[in-house]
C-alpha positions as CSV (number, residue, x, y, z in Angstrom):
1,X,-31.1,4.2,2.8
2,X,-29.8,0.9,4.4
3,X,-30.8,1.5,8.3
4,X,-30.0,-1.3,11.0
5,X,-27.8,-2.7,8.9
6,X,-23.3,-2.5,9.6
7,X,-21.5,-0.9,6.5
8,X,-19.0,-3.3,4.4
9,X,-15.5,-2.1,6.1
10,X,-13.7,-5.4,4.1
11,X,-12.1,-3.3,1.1
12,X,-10.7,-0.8,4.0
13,X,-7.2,-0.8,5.7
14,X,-5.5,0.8,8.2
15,X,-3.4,4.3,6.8
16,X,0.0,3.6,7.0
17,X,0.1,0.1,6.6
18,X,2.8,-1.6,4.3
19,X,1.2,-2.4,0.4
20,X,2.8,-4.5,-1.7
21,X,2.6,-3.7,-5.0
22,X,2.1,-6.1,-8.1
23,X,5.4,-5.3,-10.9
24,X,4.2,-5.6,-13.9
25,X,6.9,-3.4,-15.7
26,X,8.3,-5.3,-18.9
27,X,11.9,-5.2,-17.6
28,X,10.8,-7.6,-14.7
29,X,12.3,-10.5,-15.0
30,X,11.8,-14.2,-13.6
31,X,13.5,-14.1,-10.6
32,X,12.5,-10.4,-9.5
33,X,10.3,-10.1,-6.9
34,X,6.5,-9.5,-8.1
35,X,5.7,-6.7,-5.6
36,X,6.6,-3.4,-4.8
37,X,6.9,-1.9,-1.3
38,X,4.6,1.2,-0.5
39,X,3.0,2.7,2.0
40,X,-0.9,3.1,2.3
41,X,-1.6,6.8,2.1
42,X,-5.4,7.3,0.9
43,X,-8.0,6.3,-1.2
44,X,-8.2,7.5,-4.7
45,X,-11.6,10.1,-5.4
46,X,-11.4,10.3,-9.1
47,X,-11.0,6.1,-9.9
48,X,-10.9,2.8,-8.2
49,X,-7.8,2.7,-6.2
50,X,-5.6,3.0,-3.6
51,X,-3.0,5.6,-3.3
52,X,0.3,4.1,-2.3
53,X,3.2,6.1,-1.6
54,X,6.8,5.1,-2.6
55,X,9.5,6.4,-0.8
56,X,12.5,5.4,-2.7
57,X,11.1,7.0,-5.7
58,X,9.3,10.0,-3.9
59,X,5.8,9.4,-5.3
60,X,1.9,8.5,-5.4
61,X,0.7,6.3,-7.2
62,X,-2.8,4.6,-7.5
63,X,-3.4,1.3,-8.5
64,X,-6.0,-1.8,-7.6
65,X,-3.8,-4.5,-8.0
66,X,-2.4,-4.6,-4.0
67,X,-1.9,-6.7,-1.8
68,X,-1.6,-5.5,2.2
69,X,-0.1,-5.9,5.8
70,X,-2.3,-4.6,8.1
71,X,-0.3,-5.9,10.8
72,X,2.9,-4.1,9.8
73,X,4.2,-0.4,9.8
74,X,6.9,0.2,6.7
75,X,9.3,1.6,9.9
76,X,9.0,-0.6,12.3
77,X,12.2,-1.3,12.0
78,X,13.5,2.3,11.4
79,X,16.4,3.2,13.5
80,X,17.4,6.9,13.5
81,X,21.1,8.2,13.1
82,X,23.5,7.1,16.1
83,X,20.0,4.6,18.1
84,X,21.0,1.3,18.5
């Protein structure tokens, strides 16, 4: 038990947040960009991980290697049909 003392929050982010992705397929090449865009949706209970949801591709995926915006919603800049 660890009383008095403020829990660790530094490892945790904001749900929603953009998460870039590291691409580490073999079809990447040299001039691709080296992260994938996501969207924070959870934290993984079975292993050590985020789960990150792509919505081009329609799925979860968990992974440690992620870098994050905090700052930044993935549709900030959404604009529905016929807004200006």
């Amino acid at each position: 038990m660890h009383y008095n003392t403020k829990p660790d929050l530094s490892c945790s982010h904001r749900f929603g947040c953009i998460a870039y992705i590291l691409n580490d397929s073999p079809e990447w090449g040299k001039l691709d960009p080296k992260g994938k865009c996501a969207l924070l949706v959870g934290y993984s209970e079975t292993q050590k991980g985020w789960r990150v949801y792509h919505p081009e591709k329609k799925q979860i995926q968990v992974s440690v290697h992620i870098k994050f915006d905090d700052n930044a919603d993935l549709y900030d800049s959404f604009v529905a049909g016929g807004e200006y």
